[in-house]
N, CA and C atoms of all chains as a GROMACS GRO file, in nm:
protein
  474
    1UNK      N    1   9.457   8.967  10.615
    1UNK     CA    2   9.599   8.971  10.578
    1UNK      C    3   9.651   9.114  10.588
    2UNK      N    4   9.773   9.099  10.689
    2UNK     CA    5   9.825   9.235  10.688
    2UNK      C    6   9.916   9.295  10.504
    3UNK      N    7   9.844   9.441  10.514
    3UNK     CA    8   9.906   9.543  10.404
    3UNK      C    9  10.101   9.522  10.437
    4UNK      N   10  10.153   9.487  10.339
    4UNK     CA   11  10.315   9.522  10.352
    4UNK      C   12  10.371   9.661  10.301
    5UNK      N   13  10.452   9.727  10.427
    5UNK     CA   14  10.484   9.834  10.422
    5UNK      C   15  10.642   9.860  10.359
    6UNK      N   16  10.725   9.934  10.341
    6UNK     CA   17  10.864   9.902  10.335
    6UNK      C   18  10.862  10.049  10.397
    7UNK      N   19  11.008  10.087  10.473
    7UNK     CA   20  11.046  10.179  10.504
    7UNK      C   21  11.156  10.208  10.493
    8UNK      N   22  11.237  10.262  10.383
    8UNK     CA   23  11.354  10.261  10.348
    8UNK      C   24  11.443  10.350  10.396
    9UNK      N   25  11.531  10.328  10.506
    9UNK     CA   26  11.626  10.427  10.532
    9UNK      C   27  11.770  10.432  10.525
   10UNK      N   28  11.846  10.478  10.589
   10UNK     CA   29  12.007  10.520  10.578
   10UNK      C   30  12.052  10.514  10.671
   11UNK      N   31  12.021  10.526  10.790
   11UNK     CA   32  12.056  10.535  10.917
   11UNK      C   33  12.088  10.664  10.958
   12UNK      N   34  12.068  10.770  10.916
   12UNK     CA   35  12.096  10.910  10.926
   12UNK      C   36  11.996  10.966  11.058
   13UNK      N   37  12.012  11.072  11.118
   13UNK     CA   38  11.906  11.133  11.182
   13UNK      C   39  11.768  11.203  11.192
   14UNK      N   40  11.790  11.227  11.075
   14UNK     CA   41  11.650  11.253  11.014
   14UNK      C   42  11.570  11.096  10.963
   15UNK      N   43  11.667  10.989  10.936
   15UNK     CA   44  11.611  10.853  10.873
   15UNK      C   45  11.553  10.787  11.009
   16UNK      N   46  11.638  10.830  11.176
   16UNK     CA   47  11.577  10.742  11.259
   16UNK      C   48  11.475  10.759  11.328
   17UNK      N   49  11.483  10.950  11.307
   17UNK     CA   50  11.356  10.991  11.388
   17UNK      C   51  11.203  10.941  11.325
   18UNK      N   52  11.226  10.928  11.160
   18UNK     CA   53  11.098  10.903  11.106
   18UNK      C   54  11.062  10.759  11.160
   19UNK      N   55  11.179  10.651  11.157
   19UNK     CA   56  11.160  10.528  11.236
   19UNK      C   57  11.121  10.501  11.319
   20UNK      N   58  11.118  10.544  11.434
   20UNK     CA   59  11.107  10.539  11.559
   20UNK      C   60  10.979  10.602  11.612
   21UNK      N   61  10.944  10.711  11.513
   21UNK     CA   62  10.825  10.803  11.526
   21UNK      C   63  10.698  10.752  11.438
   22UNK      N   64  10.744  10.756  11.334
   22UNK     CA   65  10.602  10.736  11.201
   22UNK      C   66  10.623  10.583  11.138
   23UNK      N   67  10.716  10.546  11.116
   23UNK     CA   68  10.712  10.385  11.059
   23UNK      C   69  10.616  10.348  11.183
   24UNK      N   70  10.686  10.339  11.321
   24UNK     CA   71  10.660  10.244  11.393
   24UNK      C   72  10.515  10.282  11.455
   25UNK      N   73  10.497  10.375  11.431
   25UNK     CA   74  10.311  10.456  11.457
   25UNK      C   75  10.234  10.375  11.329
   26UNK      N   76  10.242  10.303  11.280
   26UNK     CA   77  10.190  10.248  11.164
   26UNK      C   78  10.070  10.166  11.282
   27UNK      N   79   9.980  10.120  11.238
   27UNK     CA   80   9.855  10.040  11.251
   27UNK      C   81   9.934   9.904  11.303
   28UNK      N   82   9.938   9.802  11.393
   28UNK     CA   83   9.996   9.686  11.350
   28UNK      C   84   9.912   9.591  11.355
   29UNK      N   85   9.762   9.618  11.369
   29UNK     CA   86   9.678   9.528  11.330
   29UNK      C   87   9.651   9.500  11.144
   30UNK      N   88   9.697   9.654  11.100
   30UNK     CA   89   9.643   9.605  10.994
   30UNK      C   90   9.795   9.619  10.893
   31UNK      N   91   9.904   9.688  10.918
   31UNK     CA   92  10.024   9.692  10.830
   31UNK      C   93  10.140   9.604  10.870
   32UNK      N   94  10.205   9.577  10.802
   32UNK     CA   95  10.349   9.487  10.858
   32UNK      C   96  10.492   9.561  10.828
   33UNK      N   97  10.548   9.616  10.889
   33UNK     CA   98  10.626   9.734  10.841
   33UNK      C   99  10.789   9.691  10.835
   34UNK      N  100  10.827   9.672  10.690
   34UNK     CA  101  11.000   9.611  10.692
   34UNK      C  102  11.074   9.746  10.687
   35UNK      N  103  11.190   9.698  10.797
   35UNK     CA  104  11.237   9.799  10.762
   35UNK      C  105  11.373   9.784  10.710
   36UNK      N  106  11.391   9.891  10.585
   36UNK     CA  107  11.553   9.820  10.508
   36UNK      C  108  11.658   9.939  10.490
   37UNK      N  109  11.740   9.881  10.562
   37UNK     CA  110  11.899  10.036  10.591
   37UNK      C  111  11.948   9.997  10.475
   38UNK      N  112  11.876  10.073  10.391
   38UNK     CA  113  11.987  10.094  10.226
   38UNK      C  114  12.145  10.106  10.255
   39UNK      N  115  12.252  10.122  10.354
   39UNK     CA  116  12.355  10.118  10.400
   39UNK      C  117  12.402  10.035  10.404
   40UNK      N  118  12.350   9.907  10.497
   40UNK     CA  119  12.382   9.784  10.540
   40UNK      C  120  12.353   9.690  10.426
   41UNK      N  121  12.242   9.722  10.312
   41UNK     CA  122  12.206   9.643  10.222
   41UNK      C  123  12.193   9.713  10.070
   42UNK      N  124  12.267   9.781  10.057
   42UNK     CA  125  12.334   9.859   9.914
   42UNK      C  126  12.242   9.790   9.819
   43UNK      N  127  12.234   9.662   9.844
   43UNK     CA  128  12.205   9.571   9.713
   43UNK      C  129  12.050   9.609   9.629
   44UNK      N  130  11.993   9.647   9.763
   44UNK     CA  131  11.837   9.653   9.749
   44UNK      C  132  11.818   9.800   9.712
   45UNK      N  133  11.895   9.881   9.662
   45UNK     CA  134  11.903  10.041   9.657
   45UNK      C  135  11.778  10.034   9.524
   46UNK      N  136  11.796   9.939   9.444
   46UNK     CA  137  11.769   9.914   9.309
   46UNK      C  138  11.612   9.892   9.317
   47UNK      N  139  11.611   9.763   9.439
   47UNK     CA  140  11.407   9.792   9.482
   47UNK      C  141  11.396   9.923   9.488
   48UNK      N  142  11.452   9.989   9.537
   48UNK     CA  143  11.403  10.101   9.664
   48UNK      C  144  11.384  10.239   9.502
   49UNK      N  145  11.453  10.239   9.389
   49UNK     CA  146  11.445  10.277   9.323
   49UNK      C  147  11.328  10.278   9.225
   50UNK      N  148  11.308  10.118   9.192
   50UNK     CA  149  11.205  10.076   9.113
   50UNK      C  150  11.035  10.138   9.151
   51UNK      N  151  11.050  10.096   9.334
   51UNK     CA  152  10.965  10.135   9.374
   51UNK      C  153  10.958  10.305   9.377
   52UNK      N  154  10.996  10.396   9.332
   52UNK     CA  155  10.944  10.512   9.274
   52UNK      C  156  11.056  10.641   9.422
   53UNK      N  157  11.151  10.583   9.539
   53UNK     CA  158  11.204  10.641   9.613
   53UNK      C  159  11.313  10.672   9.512
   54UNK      N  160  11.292  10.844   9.573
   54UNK     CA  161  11.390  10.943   9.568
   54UNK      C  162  11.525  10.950   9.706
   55UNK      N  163  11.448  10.957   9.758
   55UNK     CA  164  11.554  10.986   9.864
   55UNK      C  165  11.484  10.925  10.062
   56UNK      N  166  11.607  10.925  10.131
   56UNK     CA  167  11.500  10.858  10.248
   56UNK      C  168  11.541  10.919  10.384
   57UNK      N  169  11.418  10.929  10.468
   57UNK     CA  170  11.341  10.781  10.455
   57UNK      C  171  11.239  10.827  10.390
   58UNK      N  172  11.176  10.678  10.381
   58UNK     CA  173  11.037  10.714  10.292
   58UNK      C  174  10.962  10.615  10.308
   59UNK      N  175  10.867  10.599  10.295
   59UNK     CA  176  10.720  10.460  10.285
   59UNK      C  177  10.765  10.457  10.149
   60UNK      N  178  10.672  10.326  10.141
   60UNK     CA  179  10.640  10.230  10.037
   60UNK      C  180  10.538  10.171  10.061
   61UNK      N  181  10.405  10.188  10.046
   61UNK     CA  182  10.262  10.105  10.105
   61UNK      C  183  10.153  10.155   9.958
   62UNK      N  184  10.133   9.982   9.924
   62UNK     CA  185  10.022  10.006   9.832
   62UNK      C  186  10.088  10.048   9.711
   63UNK      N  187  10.217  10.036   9.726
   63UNK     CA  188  10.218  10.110   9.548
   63UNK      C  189  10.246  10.256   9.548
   64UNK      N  190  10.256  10.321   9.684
   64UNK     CA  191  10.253  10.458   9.670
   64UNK      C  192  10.416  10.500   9.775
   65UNK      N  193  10.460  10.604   9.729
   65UNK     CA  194  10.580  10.650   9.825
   65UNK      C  195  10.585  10.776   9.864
   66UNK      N  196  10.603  10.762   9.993
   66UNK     CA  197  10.559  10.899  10.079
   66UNK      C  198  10.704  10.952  10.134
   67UNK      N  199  10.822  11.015  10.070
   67UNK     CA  200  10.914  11.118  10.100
   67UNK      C  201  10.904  11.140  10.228
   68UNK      N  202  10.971  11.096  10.369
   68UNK     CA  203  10.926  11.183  10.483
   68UNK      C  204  11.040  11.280  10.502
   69UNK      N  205  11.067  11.431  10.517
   69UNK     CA  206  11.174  11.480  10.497
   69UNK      C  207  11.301  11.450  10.436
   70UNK      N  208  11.340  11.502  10.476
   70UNK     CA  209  11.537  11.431  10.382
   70UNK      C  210  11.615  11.431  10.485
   71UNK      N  211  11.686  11.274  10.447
   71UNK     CA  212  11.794  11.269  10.495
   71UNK      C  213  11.887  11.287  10.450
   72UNK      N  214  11.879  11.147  10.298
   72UNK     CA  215  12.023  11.147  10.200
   72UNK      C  216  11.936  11.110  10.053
   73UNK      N  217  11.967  11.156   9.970
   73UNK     CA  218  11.935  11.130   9.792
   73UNK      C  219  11.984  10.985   9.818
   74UNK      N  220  11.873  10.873   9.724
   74UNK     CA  221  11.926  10.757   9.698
   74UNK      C  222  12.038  10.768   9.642
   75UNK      N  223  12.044  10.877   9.538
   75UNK     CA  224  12.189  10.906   9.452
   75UNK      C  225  12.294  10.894   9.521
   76UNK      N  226  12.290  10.946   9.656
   76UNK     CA  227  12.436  10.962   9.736
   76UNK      C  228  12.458  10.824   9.763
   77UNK      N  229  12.361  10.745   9.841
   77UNK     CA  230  12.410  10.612   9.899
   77UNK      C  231  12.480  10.518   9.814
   78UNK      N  232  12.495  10.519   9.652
   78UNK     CA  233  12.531  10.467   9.567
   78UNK      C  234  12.668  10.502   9.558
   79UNK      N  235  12.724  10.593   9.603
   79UNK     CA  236  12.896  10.658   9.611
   79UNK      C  237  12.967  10.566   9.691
   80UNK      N  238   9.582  10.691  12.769
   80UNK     CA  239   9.550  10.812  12.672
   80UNK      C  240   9.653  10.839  12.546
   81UNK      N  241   9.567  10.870  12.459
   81UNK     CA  242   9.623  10.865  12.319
   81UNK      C  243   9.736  11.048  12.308
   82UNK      N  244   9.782  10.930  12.208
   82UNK     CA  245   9.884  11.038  12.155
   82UNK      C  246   9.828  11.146  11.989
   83UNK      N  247   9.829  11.235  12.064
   83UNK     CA  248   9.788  11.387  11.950
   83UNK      C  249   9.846  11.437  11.841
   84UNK      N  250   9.802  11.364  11.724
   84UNK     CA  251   9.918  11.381  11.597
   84UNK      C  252   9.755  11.466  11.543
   85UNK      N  253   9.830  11.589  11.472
   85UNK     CA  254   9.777  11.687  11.362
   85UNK      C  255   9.830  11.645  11.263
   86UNK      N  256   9.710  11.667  11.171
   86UNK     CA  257   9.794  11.605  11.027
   86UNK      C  258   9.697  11.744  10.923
   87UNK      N  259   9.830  11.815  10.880
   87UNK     CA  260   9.807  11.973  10.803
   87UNK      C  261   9.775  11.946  10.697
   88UNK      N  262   9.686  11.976  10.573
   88UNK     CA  263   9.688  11.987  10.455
   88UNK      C  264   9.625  12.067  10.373
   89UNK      N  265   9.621  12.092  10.281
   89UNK     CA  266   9.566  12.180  10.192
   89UNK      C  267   9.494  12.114  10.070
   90UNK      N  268   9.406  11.991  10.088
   90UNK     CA  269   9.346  11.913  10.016
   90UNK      C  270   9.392  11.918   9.849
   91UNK      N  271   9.500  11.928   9.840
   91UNK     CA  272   9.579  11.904   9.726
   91UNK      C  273   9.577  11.767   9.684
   92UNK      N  274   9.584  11.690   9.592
   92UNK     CA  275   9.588  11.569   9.554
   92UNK      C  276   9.718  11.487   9.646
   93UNK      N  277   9.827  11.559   9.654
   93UNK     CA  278   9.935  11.502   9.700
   93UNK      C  279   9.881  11.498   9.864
   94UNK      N  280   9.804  11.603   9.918
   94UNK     CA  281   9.786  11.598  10.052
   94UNK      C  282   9.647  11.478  10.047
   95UNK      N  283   9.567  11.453   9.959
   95UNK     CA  284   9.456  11.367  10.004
   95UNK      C  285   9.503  11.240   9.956
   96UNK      N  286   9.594  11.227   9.910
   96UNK     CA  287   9.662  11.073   9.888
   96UNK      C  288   9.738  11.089  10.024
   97UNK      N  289   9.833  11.153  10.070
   97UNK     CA  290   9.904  11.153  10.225
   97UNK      C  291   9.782  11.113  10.358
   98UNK      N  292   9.687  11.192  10.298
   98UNK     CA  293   9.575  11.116  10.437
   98UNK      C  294   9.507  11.026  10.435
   99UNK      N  295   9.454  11.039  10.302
   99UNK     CA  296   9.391  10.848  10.302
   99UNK      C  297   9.508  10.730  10.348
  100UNK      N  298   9.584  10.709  10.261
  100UNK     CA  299   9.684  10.632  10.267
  100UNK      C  300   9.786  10.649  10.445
  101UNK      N  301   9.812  10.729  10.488
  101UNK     CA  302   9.955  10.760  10.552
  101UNK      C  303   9.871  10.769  10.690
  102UNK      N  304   9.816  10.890  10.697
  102UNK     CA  305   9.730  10.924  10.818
  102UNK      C  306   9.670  10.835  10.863
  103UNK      N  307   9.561  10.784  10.770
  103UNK     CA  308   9.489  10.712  10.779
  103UNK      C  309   9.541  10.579  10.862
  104UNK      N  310   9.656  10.598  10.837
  104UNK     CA  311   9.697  10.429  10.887
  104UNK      C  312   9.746  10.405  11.011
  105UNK      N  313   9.779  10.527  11.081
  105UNK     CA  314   9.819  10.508  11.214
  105UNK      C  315   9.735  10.452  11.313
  106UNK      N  316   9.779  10.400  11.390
  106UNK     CA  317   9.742  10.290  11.533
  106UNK      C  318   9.628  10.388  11.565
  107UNK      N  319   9.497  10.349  11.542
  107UNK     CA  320   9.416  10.432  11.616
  107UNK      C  321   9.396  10.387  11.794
  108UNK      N  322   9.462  10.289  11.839
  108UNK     CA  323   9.484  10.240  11.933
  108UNK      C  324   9.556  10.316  12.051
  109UNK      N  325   9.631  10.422  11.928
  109UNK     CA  326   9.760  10.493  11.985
  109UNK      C  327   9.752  10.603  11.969
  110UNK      N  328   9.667  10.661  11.853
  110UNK     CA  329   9.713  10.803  11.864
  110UNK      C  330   9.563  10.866  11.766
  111UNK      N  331   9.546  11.026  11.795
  111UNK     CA  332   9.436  11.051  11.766
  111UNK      C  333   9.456  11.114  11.664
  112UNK      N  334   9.397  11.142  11.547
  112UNK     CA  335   9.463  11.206  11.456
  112UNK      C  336   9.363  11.326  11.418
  113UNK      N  337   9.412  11.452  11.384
  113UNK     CA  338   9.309  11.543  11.395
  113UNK      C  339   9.339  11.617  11.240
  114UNK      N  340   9.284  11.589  11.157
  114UNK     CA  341   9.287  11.660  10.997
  114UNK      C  342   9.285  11.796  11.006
  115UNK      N  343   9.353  11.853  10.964
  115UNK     CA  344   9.324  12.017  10.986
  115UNK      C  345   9.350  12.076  10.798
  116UNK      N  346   9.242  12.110  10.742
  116UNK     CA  347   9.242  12.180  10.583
  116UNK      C  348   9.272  12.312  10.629
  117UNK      N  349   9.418  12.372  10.597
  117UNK     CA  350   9.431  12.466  10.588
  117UNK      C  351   9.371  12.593  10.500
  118UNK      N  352   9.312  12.571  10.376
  118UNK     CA  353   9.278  12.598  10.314
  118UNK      C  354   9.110  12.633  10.396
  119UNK      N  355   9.054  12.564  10.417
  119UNK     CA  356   8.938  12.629  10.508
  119UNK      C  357   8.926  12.657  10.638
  120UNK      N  358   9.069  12.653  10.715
  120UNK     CA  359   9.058  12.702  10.841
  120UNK      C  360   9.233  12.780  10.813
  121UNK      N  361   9.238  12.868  10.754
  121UNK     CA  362   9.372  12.954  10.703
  121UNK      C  363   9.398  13.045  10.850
  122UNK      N  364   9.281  13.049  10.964
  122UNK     CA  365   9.331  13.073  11.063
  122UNK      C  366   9.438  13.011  11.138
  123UNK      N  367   9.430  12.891  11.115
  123UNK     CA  368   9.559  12.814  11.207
  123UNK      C  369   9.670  12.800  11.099
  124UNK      N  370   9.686  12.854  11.000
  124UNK     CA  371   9.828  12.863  10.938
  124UNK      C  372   9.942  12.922  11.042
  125UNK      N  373   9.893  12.958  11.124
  125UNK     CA  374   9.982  13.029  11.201
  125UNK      C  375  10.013  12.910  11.308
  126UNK      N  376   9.938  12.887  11.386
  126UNK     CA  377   9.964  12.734  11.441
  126UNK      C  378  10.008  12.640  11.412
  127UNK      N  379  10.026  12.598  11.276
  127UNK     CA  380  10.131  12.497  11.164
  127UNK      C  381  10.211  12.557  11.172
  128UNK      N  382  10.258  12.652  11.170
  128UNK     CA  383  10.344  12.755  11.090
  128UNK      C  384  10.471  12.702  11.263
  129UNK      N  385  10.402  12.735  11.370
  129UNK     CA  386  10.467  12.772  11.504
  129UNK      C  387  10.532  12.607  11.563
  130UNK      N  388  10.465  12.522  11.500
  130UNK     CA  389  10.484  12.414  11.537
  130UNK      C  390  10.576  12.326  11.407
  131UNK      N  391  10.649  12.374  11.348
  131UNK     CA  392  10.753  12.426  11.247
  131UNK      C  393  10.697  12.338  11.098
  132UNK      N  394  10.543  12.389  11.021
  132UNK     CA  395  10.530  12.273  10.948
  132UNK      C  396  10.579  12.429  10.831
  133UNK      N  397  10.656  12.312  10.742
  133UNK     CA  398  10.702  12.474  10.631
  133UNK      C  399  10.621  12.403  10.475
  134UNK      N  400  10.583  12.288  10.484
  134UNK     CA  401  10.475  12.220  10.370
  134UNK      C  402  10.382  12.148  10.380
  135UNK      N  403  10.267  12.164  10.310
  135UNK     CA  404  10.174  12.019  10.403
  135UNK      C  405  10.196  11.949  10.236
  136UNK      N  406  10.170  11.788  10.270
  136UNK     CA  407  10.070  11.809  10.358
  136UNK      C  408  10.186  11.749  10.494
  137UNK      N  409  10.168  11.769  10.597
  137UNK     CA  410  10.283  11.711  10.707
  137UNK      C  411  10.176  11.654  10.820
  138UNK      N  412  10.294  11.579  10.907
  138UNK     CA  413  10.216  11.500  11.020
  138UNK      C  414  10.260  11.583  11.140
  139UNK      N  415  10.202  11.592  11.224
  139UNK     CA  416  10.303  11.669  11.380
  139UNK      C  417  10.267  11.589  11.497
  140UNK      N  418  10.355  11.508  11.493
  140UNK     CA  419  10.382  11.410  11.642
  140UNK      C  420  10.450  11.484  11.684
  141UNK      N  421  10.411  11.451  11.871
  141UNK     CA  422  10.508  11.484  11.949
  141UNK      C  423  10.582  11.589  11.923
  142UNK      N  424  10.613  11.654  11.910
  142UNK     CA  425  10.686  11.821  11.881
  142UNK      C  426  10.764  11.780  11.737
  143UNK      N  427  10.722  11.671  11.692
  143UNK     CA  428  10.838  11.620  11.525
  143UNK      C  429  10.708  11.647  11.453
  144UNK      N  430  10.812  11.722  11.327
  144UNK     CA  431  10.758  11.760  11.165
  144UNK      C  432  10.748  11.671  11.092
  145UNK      N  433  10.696  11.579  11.048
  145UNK     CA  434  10.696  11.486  10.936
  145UNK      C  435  10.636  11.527  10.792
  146UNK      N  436  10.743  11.631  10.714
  146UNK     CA  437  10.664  11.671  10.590
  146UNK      C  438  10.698  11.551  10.480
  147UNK      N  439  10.563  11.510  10.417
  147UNK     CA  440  10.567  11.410  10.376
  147UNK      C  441  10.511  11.427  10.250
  148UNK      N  442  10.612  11.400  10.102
  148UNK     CA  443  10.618  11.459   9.964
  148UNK      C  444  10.583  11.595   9.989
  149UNK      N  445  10.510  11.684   9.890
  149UNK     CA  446  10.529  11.809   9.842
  149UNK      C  447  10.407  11.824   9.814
  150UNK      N  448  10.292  11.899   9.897
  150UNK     CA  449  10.203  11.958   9.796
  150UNK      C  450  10.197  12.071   9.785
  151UNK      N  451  10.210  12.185   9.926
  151UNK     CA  452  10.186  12.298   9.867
  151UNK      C  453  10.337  12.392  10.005
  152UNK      N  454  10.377  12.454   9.931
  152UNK     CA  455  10.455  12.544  10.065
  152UNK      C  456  10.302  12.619  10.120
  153UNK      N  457  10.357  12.633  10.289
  153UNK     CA  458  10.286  12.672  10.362
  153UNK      C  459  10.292  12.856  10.366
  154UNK      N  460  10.379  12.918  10.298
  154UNK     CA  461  10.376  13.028  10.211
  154UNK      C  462  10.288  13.082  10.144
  155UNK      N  463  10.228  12.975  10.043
  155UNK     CA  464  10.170  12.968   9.924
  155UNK      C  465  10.022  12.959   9.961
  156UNK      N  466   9.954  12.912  10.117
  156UNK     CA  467   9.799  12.915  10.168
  156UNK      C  468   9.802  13.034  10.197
  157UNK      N  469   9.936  13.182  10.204
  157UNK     CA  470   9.857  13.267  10.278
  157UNK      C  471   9.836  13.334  10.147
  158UNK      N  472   9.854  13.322  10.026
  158UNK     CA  473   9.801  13.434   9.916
  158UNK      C  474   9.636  13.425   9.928
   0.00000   0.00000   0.00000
């Protein structure tokens, strides 16, 4: 059973390069990688919170969240 | 032929959770990943340094920085 990943971004430029580069470099034998534009789906800002993200993009795998540079503070996308 | 990702760190807790977890997970199908402890090879700080990593622990695809959370500024290996 594949590990579920989340990759939470904004759509910003710094959010697509990590997309396109490191989400999608993920394993796909062994990870399944969602990816969710906190933009398009505001609603889920609140997962993306719970789960321990500051700001994005960022992983979510295992319980753990990995900051990949900055794009935008979750704080902002909430304005 | 595989793609050449360096992955910098300074075996900090935040950097050995980034490589088990993060590193660790990329497509070995796809890309080769080469651990580099700055901390015992402080010679190539300068080689991180040129290839623009300003914290590890970070990933370096393709000419992209992926600094990922915070463990140590890359400042802070040359004391």
């Amino acid at each position: 059973m594949k590990t579920n990943v989340k990759f939470y971004h904004a759509g910003c430029p710094v959010c697509e390069e990590a997309n396109s580069e490191l989400a999608a470099a993920l394993d796909p034998a062994r990870f399944a990688v969602e990816v969710v534009h906190l933009g398009r789906v505001p609603e889920r800002i609140r997962e993306a919170e719970a789960a321990g993200v500051k700001s994005v993009p960022a992983l979510v795998m295992q319980g753990r969240v990995f900051h990949v540079n900055h794009g935008a503070a979750l704080s902002d996308l909430k304005r």
